[in-house]
C-alpha distance (Angstrom), angle and dihedral (degrees) to the residues before:
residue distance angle dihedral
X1 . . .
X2 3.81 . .
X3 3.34 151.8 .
X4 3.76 107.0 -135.1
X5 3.54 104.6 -155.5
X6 3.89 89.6 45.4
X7 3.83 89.9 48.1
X8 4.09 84.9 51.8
X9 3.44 94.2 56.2
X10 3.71 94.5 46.9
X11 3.49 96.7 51.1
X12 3.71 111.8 15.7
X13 4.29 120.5 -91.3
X14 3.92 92.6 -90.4
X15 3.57 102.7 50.7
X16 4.05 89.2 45.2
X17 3.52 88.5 49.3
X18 3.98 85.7 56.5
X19 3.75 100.3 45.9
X20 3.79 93.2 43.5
X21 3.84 90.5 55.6
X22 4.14 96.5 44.9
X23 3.62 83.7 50.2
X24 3.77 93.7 52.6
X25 4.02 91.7 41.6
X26 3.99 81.9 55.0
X27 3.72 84.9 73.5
X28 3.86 90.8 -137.9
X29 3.84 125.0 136.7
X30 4.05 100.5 -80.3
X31 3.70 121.2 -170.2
X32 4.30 122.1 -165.2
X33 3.42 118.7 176.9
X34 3.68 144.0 120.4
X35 3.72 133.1 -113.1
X36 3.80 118.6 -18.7
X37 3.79 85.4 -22.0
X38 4.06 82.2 82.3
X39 3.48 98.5 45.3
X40 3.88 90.0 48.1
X41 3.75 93.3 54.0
X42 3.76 94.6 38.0
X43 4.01 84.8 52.3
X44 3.87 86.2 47.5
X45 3.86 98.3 45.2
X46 4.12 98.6 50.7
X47 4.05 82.5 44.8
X48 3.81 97.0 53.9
X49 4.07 93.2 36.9
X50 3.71 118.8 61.7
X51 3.36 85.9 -173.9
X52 3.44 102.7 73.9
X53 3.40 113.7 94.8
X54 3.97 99.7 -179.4
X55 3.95 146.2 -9.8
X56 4.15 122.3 -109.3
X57 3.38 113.5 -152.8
X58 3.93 108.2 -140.0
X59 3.60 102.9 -155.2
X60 3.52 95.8 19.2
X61 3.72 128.7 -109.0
X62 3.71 91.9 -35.0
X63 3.62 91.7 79.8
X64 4.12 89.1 56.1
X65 3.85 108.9 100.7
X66 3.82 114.5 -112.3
X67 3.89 91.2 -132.9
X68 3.41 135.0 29.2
């Protein structure tokens, strides 16, 4: 999961760009969103999928919203 314009700003707009795209050629589950948006599809994703065994953070927990 990540927020994309919080990953941006962590890491600069090209190298976001990057990771967000190996992560969606993975093929895994991949959340982007902002705000509670994120947690609501996150929240929605590991409840649909009992596949999912856990959540990775791509930018770490800046991209977490600080309210929900």
């Amino acid at each position: 999961m990540t927020d994309p314009e919080e990953l941006a700003a962590a890491v600069g707009r090209e190298a976001a760009l990057h990771a967000r795209s190996l992560v969606r050629a993975a093929g895994q589950p991949f959340v982007e969103a902002s705000g509670v948006d994120l947690l609501r599809l996150t929240r929605a994703t590991l409840t649909a999928d009992a596949d999912v065994a856990g959540v990775v953070l791509l930018g770490g927990y800046r991209v977490v919203p600080r309210s929900a």
